[in-house]
VEXDREN-2710 file (C-alpha; in Angstrom, 1 decimal):
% VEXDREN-2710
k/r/px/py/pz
1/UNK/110.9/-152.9/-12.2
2/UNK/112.7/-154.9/-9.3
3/UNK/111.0/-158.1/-9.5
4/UNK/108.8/-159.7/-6.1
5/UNK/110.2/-162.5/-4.2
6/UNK/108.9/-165.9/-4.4
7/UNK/106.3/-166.9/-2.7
8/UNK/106.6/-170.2/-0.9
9/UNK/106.5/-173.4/-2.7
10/UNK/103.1/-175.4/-1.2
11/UNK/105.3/-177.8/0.2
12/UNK/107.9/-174.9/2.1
13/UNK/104.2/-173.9/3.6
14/UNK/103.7/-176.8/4.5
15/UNK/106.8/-177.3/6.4
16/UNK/106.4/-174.0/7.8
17/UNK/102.8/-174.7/9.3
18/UNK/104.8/-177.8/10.7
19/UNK/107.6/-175.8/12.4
20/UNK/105.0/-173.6/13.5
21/UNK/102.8/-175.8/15.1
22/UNK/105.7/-177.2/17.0
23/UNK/106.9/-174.0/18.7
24/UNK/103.8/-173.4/20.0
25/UNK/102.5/-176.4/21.6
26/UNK/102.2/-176.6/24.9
27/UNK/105.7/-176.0/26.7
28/UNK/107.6/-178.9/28.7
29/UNK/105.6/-177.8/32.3
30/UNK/102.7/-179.5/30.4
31/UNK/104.5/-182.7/28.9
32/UNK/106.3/-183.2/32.0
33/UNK/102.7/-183.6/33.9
34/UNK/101.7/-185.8/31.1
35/UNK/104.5/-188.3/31.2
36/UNK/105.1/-188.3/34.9
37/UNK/100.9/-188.4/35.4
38/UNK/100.9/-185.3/38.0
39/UNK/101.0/-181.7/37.9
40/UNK/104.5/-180.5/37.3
41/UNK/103.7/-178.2/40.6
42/UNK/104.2/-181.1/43.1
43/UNK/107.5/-181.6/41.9
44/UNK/107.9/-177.8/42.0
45/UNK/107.2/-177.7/46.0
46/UNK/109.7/-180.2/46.8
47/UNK/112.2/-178.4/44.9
48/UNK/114.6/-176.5/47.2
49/UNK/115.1/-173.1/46.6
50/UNK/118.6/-173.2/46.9
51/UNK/118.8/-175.7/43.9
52/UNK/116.6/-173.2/41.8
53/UNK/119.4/-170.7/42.3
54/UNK/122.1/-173.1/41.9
55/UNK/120.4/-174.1/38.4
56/UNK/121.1/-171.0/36.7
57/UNK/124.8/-170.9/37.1
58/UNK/124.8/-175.1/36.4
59/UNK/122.8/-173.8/33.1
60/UNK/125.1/-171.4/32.0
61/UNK/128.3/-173.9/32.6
62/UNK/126.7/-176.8/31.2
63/UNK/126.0/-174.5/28.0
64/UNK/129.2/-173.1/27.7
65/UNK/130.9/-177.0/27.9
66/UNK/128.1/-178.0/25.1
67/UNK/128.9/-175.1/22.3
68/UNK/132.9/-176.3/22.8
69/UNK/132.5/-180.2/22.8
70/UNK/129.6/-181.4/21.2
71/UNK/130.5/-180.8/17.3
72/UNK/133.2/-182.9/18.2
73/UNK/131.7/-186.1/17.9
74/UNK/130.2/-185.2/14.3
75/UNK/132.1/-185.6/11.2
76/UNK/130.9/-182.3/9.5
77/UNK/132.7/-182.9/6.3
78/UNK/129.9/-185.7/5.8
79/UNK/127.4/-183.1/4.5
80/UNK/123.8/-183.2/4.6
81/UNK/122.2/-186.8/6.0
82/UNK/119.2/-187.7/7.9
83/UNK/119.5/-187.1/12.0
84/UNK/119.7/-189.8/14.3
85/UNK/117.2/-189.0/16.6
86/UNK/116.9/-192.3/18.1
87/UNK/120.5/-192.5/19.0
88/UNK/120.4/-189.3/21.3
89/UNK/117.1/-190.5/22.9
90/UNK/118.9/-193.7/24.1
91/UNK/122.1/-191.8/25.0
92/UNK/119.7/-188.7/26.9
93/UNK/117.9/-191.8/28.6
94/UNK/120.7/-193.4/30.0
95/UNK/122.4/-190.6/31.1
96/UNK/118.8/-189.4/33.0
97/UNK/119.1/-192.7/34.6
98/UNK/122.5/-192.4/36.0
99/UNK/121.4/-189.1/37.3
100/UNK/117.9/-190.0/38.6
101/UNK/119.9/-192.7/40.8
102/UNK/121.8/-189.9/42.7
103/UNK/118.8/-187.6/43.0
104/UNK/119.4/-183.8/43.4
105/UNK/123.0/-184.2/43.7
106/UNK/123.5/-186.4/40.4
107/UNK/122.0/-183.2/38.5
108/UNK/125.4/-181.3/38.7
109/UNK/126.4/-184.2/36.9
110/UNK/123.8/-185.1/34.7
111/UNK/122.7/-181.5/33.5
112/UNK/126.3/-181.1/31.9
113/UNK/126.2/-184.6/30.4
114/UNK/122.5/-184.5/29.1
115/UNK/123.3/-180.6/28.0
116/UNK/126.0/-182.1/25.5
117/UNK/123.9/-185.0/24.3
118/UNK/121.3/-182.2/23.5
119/UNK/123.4/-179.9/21.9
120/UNK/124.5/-182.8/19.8
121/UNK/121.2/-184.0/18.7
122/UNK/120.7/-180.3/17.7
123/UNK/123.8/-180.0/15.8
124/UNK/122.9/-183.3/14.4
125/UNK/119.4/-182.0/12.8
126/UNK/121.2/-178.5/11.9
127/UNK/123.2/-180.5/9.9
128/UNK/120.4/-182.5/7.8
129/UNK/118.9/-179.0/7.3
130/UNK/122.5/-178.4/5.0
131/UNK/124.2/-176.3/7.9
132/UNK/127.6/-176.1/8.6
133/UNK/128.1/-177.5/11.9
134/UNK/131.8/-175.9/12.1
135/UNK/130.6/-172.3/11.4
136/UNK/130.1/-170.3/13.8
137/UNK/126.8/-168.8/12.7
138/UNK/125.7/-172.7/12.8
139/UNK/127.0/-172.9/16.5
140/UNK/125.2/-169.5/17.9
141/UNK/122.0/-170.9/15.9
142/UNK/121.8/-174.2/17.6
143/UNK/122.8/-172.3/21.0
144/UNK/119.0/-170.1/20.4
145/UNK/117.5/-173.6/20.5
146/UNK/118.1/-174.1/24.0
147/UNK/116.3/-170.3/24.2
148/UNK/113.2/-170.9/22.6
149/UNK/112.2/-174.4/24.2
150/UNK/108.7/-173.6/23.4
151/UNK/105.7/-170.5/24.6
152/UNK/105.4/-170.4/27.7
153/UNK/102.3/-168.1/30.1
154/UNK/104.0/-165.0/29.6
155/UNK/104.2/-164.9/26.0
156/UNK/101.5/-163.3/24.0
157/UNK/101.3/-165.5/21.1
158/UNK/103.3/-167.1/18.8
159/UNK/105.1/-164.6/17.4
160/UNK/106.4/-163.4/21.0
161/UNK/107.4/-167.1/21.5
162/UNK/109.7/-167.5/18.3
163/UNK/110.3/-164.5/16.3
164/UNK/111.2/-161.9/19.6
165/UNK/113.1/-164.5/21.6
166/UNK/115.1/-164.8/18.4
167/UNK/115.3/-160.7/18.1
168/UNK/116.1/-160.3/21.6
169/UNK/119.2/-162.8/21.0
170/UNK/120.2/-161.2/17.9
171/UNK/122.3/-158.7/19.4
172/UNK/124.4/-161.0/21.3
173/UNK/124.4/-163.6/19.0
174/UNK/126.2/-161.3/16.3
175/UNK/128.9/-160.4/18.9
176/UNK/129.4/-164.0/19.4
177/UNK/129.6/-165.1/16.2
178/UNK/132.2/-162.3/15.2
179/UNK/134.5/-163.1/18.3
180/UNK/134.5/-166.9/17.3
181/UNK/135.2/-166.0/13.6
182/UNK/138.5/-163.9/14.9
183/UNK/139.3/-166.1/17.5
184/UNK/139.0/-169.5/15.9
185/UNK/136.3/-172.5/16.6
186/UNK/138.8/-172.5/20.5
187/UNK/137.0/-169.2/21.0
188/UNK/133.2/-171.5/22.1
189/UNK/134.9/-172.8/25.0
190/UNK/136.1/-169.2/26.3
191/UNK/133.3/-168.5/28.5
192/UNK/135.3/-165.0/29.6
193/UNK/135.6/-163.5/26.2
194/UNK/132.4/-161.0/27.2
195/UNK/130.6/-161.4/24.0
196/UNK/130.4/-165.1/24.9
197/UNK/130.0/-164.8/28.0
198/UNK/127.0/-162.4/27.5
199/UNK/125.3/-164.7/25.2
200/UNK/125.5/-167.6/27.1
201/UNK/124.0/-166.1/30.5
202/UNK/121.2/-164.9/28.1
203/UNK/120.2/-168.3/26.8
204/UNK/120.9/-169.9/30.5
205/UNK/118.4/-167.7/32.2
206/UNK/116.0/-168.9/29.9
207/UNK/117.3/-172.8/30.0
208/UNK/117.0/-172.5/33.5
209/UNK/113.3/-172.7/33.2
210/UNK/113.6/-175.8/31.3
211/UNK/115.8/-177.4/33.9
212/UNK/113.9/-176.1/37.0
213/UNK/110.6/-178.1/35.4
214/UNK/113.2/-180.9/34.5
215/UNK/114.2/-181.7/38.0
216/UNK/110.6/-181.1/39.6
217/UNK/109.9/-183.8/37.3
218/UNK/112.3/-186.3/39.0
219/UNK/111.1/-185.3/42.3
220/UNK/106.9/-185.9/41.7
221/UNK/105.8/-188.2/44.5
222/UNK/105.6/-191.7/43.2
223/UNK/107.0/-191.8/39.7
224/UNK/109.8/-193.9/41.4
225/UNK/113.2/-194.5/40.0
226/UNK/112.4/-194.3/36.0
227/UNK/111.9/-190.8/36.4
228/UNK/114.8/-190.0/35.8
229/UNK/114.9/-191.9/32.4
230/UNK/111.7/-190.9/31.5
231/UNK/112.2/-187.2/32.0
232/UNK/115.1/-186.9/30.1
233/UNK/113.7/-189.0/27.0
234/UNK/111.2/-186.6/27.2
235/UNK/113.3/-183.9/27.3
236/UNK/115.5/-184.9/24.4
237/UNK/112.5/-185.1/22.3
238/UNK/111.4/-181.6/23.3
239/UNK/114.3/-179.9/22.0
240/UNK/115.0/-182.4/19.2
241/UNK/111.3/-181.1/18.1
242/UNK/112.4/-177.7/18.8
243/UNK/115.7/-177.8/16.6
244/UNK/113.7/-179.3/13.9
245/UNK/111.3/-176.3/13.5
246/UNK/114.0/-173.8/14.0
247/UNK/116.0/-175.4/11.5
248/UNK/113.6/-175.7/8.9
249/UNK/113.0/-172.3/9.0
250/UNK/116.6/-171.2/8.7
251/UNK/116.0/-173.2/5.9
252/UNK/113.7/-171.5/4.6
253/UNK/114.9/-168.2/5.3
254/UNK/118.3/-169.0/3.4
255/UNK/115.4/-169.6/0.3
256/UNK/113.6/-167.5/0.6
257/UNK/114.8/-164.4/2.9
258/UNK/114.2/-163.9/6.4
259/UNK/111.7/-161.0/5.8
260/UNK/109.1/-163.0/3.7
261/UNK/109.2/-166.1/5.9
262/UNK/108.5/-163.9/8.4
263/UNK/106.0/-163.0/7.2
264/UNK/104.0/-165.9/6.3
265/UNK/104.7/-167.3/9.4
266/UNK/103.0/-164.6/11.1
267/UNK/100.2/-164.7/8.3
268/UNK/100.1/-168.3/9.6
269/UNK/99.6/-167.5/12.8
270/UNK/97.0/-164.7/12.6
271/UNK/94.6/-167.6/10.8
272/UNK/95.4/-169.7/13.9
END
């Protein structure tokens, strides 16, 4: 008789129930009105529309720079080792500074900048997790991050806010991954190479969201001129968080198989 698959160690639950609990907090709308002290809306009404549509093609750049350069700056023949979290907070801080002191304008500067430090910091906890930061299944994993970001009002639980975003990427992810693995690592930075291409204007539309609530933040009446600081330590944490739980369950998943952690992740969240 075939024999069942294990059933998660206490402690993998444990770490599940943690990753879990992170992806469905409350999205960055929320912390943003938190840390700045006012609805994230105010910001929102000073935004100009014309820099909402502007965002999604800035998002879908930035993205494409990040998946070519960021690996760069790791050694990944170091193996597993604990993330530096602190050391892309301070980077992601000052870089929201230099961009909060040029307002709007300083974003198409900034969001490019910040985007790498974030992809970095992701890259930099994929690799604690034991991934290969060079592979290119690594890459297209760390890219999703940027996807998931958190639930947000239209999803319809937790399962919608992890497990589809990461189905309705799955597609485009594969593609992606194959054309870097015939095209050599130099493939990331091709942004016309379709299956890239495709990929990366999926995850921008929904790291446009992120960014739209990211600059409303800067522009809240009154936060004054550490907002710019401020948001973007904020907003390093909020995907650092993010990688962390996705990354855990890759994890996981490599254990134990995708299908059962599945599973008691939804098991998880029906006791929620």
């Amino acid at each position: 008789m075939p024999q069942s698959p294990p059933a998660l160690s206490p402690s993998d639950l444990a770490a599940l129930a943690a990753a879990r609990s992170t992806l469905e907090s409350p999205g960055l709308a929320m912390r943003l009105s938190d840390a700045v002290g006012r609805p994230i809306e105010k910001g929102m009404a000073r935004l100009p529309a014309s820099w909402r549509r502007r965002l999604g093609g800035i998002a879908q750049d930035a993205l494409g720079r990040a998946i070519a350069v960021a690996a760069r700056t790791l050694d990944a023949d170091a193996g597993p080792r604990t993330a530096s979290p602190r050391l892309h907070k301070l980077l992601g801080s000052v870089s929201g500074g230099a961009g909060g002191a040029f307002g709007l304008p300083g974003l198409t500067v900034e969001i490019p900048l910040s985007t790498i430090l974030i992809m970095r910091a992701i890259l930099d906890v994929a690799r604690a997790h034991g991934e290969d930061i060079n592979a290119p299944a690594t890459r297209m994993a760390a890219l999703e991050v940027f996807a998931l970001g958190g639930p947000g009002s239209a999803d319809d639980g937790i399962e919608t806010g992890y497990y589809a975003v990461r189905a309705a990427l799955a597609s485009a992810v594969s593609d992606a991954s194959r054309h870097v693995a015939s095209q050599g690592l130099s493939g990331l930075g091709q942004q016309g190479a379709p299956a890239i291409a495709r990929l990366l204007s999926m995850v921008a539309a929904r790291y446009k969201v992120q960014l739209t609530q990211k600059a409303a933040g800067m522009l809240v009446p009154g936060v004054g001129v550490g907002a710019g600081v401020a948001v973007n330590l904020l907003f390093m944490t909020h995907f650092q968080a993010v990688s962390e739980a996705h990354f855990t369950i890759r994890r996981l998943e490599r254990r134990y198989g995708t299908g059962l952690v599945r599973n008691a992740y939804r098991t998880a969240a029906g006791r929620g």
